[in-house]
RORO-685666 format. One record per residue: x, y, z of N, C-alpha, C in turn. Coordinates in steps of 0.1 Angstrom, whole numbers, plus 5000, padded with zeros to 4 digits. Atoms other than C-alpha are relative to their C-alpha. Layout:
BEGIN
XYZXYZXYZ ...
! end
This chain:
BEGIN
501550034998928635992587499350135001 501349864998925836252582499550045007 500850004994923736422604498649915002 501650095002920436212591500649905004 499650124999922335892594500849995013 500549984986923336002629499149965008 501349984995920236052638499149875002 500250095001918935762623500749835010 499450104988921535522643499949995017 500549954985920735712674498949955006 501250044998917035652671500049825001 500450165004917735242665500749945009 499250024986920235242692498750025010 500949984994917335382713498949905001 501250115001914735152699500549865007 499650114997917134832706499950035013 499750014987917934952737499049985009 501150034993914234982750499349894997 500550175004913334642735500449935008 499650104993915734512754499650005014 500849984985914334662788498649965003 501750064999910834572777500549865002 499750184999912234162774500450025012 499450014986914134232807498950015013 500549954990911334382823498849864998 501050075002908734122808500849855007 499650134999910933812816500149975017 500050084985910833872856499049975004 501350074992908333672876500250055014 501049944989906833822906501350105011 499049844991909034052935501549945000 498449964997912634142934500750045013 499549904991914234222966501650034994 498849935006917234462955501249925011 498450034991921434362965500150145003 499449904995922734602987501850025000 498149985007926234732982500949925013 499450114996927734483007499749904995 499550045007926834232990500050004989 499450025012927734312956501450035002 498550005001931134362969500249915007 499550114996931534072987499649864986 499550065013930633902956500450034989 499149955009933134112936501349895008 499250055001935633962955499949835005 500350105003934433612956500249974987 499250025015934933602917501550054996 498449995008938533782917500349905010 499550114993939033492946500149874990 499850105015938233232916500949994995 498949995015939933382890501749945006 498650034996943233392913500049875006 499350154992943233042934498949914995 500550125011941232852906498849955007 500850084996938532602911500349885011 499650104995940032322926500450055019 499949964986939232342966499250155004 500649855000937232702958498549995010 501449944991934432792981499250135003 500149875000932733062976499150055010 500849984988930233073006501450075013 498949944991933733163024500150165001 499649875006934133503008498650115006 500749954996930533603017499550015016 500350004990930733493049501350115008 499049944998933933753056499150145005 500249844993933434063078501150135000 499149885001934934423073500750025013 498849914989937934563094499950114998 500449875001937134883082498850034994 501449985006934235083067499849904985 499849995012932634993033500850084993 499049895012934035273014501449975001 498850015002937235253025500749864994 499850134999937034883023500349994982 500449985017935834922983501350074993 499349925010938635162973501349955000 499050045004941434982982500049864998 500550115006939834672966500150044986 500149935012939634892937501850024995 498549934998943534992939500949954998 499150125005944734672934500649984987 499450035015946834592905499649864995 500850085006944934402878500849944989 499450005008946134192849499250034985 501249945011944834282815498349924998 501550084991941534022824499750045009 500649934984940834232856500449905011 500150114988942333892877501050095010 499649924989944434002909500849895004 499250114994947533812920499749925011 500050084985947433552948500650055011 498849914990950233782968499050135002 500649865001947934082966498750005004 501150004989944633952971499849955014 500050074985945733723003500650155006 499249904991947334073014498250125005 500949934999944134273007499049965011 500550104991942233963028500550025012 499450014986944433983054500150175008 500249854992944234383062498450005004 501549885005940534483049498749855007 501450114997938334113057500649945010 499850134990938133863085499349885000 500650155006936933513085498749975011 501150074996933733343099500250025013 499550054988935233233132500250145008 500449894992935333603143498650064998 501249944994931633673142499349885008 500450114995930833353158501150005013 498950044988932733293192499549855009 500350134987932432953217499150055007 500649974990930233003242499449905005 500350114998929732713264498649995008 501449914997925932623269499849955020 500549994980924032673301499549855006 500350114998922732343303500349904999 499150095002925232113293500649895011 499450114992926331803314500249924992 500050145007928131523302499549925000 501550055003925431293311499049985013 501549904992922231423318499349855007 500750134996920131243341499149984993 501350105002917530963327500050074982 499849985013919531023293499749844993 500450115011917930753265500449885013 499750094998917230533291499749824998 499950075012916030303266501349924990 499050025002919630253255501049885005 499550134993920929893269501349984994 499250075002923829833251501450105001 499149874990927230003265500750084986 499149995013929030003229499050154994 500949895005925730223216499550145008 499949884993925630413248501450095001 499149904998928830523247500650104988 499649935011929030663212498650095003 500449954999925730803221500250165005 500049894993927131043248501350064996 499149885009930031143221499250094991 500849945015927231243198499750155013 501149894993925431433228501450105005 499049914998928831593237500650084991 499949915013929031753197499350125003 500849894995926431983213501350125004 499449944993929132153233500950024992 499549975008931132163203499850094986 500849955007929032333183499350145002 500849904997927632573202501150144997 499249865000928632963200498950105002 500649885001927133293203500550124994 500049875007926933633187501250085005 498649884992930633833193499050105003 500349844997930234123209500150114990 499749875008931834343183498749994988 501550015006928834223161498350095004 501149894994926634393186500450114998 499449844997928834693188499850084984 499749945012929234713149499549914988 500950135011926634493130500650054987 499849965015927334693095501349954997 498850045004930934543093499949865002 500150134996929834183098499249954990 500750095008928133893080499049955005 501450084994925833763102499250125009 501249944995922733863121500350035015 499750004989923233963157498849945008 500950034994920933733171500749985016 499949964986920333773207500849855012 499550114989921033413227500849864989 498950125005923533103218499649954992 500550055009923332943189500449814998 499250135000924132553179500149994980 499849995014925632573143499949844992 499650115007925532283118501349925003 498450075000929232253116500550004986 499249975011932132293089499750144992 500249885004931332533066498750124997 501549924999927832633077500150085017 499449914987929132843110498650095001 500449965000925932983107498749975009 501050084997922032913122499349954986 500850045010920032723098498449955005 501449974994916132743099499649825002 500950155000914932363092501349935009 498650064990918532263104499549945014 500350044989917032343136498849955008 500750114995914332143139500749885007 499550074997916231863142501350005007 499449934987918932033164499549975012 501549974989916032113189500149855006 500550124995915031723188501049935008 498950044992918231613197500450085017 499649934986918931913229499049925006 500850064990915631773240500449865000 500250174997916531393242501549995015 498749954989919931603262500350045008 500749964987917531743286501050154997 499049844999919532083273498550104994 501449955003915932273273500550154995 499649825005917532643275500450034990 499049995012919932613248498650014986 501150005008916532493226498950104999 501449935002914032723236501250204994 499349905006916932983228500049994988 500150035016917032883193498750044999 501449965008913132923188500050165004 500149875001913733253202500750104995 499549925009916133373180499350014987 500650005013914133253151498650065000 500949924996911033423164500350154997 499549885004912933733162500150064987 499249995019913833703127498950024993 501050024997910133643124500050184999 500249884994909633973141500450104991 499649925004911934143119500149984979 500150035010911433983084498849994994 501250075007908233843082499949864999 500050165000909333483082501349975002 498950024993912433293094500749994984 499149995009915433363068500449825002 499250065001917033063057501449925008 498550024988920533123074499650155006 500149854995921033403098500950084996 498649945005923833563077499450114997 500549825003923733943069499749974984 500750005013923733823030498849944999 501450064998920833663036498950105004 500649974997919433883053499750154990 500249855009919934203030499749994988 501250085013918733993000498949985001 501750034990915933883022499349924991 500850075012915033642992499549825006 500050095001914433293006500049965017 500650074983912933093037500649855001 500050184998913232713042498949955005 501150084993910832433050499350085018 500749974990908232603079500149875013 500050124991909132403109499850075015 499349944985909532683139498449905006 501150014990905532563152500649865006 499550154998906932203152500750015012 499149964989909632313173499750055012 500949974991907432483198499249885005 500850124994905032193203501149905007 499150104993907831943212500950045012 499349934993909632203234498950025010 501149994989906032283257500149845003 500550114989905331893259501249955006 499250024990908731863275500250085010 500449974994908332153289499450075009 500849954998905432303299500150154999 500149895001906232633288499650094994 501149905002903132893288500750104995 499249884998905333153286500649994982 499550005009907033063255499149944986 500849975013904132993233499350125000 500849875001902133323244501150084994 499849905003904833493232500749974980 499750065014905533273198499250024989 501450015009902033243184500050104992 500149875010901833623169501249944989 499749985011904633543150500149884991 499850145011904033173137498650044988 501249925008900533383122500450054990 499549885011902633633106501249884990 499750125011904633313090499349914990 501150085006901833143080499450074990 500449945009900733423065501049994986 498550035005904433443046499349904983 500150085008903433103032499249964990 501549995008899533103023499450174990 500049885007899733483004501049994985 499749975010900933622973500749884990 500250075013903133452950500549805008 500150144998903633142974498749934997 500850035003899833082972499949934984 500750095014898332852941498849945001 500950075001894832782935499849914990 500150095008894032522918498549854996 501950065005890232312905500749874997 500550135002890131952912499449964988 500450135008888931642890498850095001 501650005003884931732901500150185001 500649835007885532152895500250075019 499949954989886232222936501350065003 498449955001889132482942500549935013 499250044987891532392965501350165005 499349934995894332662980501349915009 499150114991898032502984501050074998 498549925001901632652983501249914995 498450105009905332632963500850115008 499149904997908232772970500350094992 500349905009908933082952500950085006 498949924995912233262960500050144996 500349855002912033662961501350064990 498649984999915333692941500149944979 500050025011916333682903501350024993 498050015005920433682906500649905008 499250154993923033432914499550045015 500249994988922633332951501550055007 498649944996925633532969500649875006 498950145000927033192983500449894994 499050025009927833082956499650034987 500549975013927633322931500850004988 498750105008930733182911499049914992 500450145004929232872906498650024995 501349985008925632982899500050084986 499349925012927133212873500449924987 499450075006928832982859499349854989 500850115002925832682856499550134987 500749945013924033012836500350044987 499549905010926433112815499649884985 500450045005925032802795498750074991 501649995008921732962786500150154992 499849905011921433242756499750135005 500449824997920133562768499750015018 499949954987919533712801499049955012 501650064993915833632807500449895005 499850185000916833252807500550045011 499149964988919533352832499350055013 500549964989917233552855499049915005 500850144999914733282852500549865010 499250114992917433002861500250045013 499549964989918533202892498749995010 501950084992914533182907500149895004 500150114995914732872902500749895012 499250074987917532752923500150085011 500749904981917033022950498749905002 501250094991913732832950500449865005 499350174998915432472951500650015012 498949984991917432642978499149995015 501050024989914432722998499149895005 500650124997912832412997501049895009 498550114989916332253017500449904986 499450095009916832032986500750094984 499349935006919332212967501649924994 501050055013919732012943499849874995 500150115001918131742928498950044992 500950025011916231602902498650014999 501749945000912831662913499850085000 500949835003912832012906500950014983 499949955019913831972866499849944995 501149995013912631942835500849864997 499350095011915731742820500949945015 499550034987917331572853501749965000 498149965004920831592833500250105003 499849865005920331932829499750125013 500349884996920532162855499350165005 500749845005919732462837498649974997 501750005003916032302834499549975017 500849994990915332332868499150125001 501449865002911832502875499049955013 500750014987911032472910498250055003 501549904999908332772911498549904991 500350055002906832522885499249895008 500150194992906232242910499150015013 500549944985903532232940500349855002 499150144994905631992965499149975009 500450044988904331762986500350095016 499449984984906231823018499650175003 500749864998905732203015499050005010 501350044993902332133020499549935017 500550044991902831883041500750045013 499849964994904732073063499550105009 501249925002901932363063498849905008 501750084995899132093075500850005016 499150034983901732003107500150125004 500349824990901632413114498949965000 501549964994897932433111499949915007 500550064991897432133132500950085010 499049954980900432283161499850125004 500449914988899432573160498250025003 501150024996896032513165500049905016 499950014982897032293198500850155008 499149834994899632603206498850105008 501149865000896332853204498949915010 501050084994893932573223501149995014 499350004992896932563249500050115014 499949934993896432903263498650124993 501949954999892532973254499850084985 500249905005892933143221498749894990 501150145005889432953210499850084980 500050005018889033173171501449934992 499250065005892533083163500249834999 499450174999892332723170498349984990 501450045011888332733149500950034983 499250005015890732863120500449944996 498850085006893532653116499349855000 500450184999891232343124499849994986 500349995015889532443093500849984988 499349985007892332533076500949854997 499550165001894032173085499449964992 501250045007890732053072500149984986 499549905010891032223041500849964990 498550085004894732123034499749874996 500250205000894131753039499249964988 500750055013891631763016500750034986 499649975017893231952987501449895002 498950065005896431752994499449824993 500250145005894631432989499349994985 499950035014893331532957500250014990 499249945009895631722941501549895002 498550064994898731492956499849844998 499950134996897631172963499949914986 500450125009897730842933499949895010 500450134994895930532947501049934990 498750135003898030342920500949995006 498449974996901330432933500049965015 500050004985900230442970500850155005 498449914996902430762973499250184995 499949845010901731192969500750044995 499449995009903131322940500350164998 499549845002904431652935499250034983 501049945012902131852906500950114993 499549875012903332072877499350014998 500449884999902032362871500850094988 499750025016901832402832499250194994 500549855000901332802823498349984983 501150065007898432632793499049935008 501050074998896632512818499050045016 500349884989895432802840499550084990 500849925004892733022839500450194998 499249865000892733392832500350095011 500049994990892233462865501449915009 498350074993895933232878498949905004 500050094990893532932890500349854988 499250135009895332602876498749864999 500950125003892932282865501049904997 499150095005894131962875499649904990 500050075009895131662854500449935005 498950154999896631302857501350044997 498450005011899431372832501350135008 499149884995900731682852500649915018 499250014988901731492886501149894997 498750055008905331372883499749865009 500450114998904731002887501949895003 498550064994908630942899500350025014 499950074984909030802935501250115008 499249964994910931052959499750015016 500350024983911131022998499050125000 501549874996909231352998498949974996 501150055002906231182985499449875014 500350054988906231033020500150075008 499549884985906731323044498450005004 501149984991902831343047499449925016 500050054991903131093069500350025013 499649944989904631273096499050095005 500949954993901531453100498949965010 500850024993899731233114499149984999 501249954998896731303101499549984985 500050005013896331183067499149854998 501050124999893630873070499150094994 501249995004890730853043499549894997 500650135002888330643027501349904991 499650075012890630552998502049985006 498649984998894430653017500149935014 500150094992895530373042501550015004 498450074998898830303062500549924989 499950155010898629983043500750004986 500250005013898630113013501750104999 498849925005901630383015501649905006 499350115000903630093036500349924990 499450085017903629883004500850064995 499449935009904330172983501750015003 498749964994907830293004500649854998 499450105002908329923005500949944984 499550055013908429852964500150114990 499849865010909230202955501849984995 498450005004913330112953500750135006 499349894991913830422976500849965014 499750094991914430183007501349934998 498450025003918230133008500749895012 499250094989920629863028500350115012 499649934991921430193049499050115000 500849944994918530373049499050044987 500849985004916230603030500950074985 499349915006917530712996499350124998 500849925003915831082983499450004986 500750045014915330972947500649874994 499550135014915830702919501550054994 499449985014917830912897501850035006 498549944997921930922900500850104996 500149905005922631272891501250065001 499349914995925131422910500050115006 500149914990923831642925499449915016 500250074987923531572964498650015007 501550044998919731532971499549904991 500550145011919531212944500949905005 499550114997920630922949501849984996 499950084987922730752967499950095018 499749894990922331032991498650005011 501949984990919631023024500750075007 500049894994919531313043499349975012 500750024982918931313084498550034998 502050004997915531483082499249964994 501050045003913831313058500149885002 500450134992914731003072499249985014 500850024991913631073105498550035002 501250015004910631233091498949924998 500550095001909430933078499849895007 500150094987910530683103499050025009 500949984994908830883128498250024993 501049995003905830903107499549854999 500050134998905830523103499349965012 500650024982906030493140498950005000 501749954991902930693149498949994991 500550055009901030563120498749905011 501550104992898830333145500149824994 499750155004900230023123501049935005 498950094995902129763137501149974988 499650015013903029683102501550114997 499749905007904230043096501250015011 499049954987906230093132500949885000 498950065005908129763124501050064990 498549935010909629893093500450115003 498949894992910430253111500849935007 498950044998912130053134501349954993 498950035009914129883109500850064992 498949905007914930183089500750035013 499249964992915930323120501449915004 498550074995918530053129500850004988 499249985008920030113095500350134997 499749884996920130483098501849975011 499949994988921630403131501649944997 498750055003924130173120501050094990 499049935010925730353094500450115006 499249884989926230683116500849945006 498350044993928330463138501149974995 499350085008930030293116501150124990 498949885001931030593097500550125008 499349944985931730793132501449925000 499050034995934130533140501049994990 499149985013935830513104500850145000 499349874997936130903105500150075011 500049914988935831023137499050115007 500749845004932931263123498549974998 501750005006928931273120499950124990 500549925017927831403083499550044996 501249945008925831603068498749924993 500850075006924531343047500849854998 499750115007925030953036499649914988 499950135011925530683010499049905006 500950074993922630483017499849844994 500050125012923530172989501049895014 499350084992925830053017500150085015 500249934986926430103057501650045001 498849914996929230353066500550044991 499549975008929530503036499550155005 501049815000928730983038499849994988 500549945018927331113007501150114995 499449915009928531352980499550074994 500849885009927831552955499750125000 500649864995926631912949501250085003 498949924998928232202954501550045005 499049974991930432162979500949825006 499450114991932931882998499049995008 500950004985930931693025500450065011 500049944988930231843057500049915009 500250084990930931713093499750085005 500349874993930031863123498749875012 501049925008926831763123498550025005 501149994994923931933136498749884998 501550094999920831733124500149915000 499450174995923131403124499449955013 500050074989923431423156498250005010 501149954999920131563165499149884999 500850135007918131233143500749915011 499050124986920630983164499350015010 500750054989919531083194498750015004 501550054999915831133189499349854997 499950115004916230803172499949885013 499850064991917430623200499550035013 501050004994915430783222498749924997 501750065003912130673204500249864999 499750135004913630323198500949905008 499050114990916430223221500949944994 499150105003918829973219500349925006 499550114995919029603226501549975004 498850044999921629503246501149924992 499150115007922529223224499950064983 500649935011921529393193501650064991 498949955007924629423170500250164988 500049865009925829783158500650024990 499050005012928329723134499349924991 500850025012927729673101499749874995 
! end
């Protein structure tokens, strides 16, 4: 080959190559936060864990949740040192050897710690509760507390950089099974349950770890895990104000919203800025201002970056791939992770397009801050703060009713958000044809605010709807129509958006409406026991086609344990009780 023809290959090498950085660079949507070199080695060896001990029983949230015994570097080089086969895989004898010097498991950054408040039964526990069979599986639920609980090792304080999780300061109450971790929306319904267990300290501990996180992030991470935290890409449903208002009117402590408020502001902020914000022009031409989720993050999610790898390796070039990865980090953030209301093709996976989608609940989770913290700020005199957020309630309410709400349906609808149909300026013009007109429990969460009466939107009317929508299950609430497989679709109801709803029912002001809460609730109610006493175990989630069946699906094997199980239960039976004569079995 010639010099010119050199030259020539040089220059076209060059040209390809900056084409391809221009497509790379043009194909990402809005901020990146960079991986740090823990975790891209803990998801190095999460994929040679695959390769060697296969799929079958694989977990790869395990591998990221593993803390160093020695430094990085040294950790890295004899990770490196290992003998490979010509595929780069790593024996089963060699990497359980490497595991067993250089990583440690979950269970050492987490330790027991029994809480401060705990009795096995608290006085003037659910005394609403009449019947002895329901009281006494009750006070095994309220005794999971004590099984659950833990706090931050020491050596975590002494030596955060060799660890996976966050060193938060006071006890924590974990999910359970393979989420050993804190989880943000989790603990809402955690919370609800310590309060019905009279365990105040343990709860108001929790909002003060998550405060912190607050403090140090900008908004409450997701999990409190170090990959989490050093990705820093993804929140969950906004619930901490929620958790505050229910923790003062039990009680009464000044103390612990004067020092919350600053940072439920700097969350709020989080939510109503950059690329969470969406404006968007009404039917008669009036903007509205409402929020999506929108994950900071445009690579597999480190727990399980196997498996997200794996869904991409479907799609043709890279963009698509970086694209896909958004999307389900944002699916992830939303708590429904995954399901067919965030895609295109509801077979298809790889057509999920979250960032696409302004969600009900989001929103209507956002209206329930500006109203709490607007009592919060009217609590302890702060009179501009509570003139803002009234507004801003205000505000909300309105854009959600007429960007969300269909009178036919009776039900708010989650909006797409079609890049043809936005101005040059980013503000979106709605349409009929763009709100997805398929029935999902989250098209009922507004109800939990409370606060959602107009001329045209009635109990009455969303009563019906929930009634002849086919979401309303022999065991409770399902989350969609569609049977997918993944575990947020059907047959699958999840604790918080049952009790979500239930309790929005309730306080509805209709007789009508707080009948059928109670009635979902006694089929909630039933099926936890029923599969308690089958397995021994409260679930992450259930089968809602029949009573005592858990759910499936999704990523992972089901979970026991279980924090917001148990949590729903006994808020549940607090708000509701139980007839003596009142049969629990199915």
């Amino acid at each position: 080959m010639d010099k010119a023809t050199n030259c020539m290959t040089f220059t076209l090498f060059m040209l390809f190559t900056a084409m391809n950085m221009i497509k790379a660079e043009t194909c990402k949507k809005g901020h990146v936060i960079p991986t740090t070199p823990l975790v891209i080695f803990l998801e190095r060896v999460q994929e040679s864990a695959l390769q060697a001990y296969g799929h079958k029983g694989f977990d790869p949230k395990l591998f990221v949740d593993m803390s160093l015994r020695k430094n990085l570097s040294e950790t890295v080089e004899a990770f490196n040192k290992l003998p490979r086969t010509v595929n780069g895989s790593i024996s089963v004898n060699d990497l359980d050897g490497f595991i067993g010097n250089y990583l440690g498991g979950a269970d050492e950054d987490l330790v027991y710690v029994e809480p401060v408040d705990y009795v096995a039964e608290p006085e003037g526990f659910l005394p609403m509760v009449k019947n002895s069979e329901v009281r006494a599986w009750a006070l095994e639920v309220h005794s999971l507390w004590k099984n659950l609980s833990r706090k931050v090792s020491d050596h975590v304080l002494e030596k955060p950089e060799l660890y996976t999780l966050l060193p938060l300061k006071n006890p924590v109450i974990i999910p359970g099974s393979r989420f050993k971790e804190v989880y943000y929306w989790d603990s809402y319904w955690v919370i609800r349950g310590l309060l019905a267990s009279k365990m105040y300290e343990t709860a108001k501990g929790i909002v003060t770890n998550l405060v912190s996180l607050i403090d140090e992030f900008g908004y409450v991470l997701n999990v409190s895990a170090f990959w989490a935290s050093q990705t820093n890409f993804k929140c969950q449903p906004p619930v901490l104000a929620a958790m505050i208002v229910d923790i003062y009117n039990r009680t009464s402590d000044l103390d612990l919203v004067r020092r919350s408020l600053p940072a439920l502001l700097k969350e709020y902020h989080f939510w109503n800025s950059g690329i969470h914000k969406v404006t968007i022009q009404d039917a008669q031409g009036s903007h509205h201002s409402l929020s999506r989720y929108y994950a900071m993050w445009n690579k597999p999610r480190p727990e399980s970056s196997t498996i997200v790898s794996e869904t991409a390796s479907k799609l043709p070039n890279i963009c698509e791939k970086r694209e896909l990865y958004r999307e389900l980090a944002s699916a992830a953030e939303s708590g429904w992770d995954f399901s067919s209301r965030w895609m295109r093709n509801e077979s298809d996976l790889t057509t999920t397009s979250t960032t696409s989608i302004l969600p009900v609940d989001l929103n209507a989770f956002l209206l329930k801050m500006e109203l709490d913290i607007a009592f919060l700020a009217n609590i302890i005199g702060e009179s501009s703060t509570i003139t803002c957020f009234t507004e801003a309630s205000q505000n909300r309410q309105k854009a959600m009713n007429c960007i969300f709400w269909n009178g036919e349906m009776g039900q708010w609808l989650d909006y797409w958000l079609t890049d043809n149909n936005t101005s040059k300026v980013g503000i979106y013009k709605w349409e009929d044809l763009h709100q997805n007109k398929k029935s999902f429990a989250s098209n009922f969460v507004p109800l939990w605010t409370e606060n959602f009466s107009s001329d045209n939107i009635t109990p009455q009317k969303v009563v019906q709807s929930l009634q002849s929508s086919g979401l309303l299950q022999p065991a409770g609430i399902a989350m969609t129509l569609s049977n997918t497989g993944q575990q947020w679709d059907f047959p699958n109801g999840w604790p918080p958006i049952e009790h979500i709803i239930i309790e929005g029912l309730a306080r509805s002001g209709l007789e009508e409406a707080r009948a059928l809460a109670k009635d979902i609730a006694v089929r909630w109610l039933r099926t936890n026991y029923v599969t308690y006493k089958k397995t021994g175990a409260m679930h992450e989630k259930y089968d809602v086609t029949k009573c005592g069946a858990y759910g499936g699906g999704g990523e992972y094997v089901p979970q026991t344990g279980f924090g917001w199980a148990n949590g729903v239960v006994l808020a549940l039976l607090e708000e509701f009780g139980w007839h003596e004569d009142l049969k629990i079995d199915c």
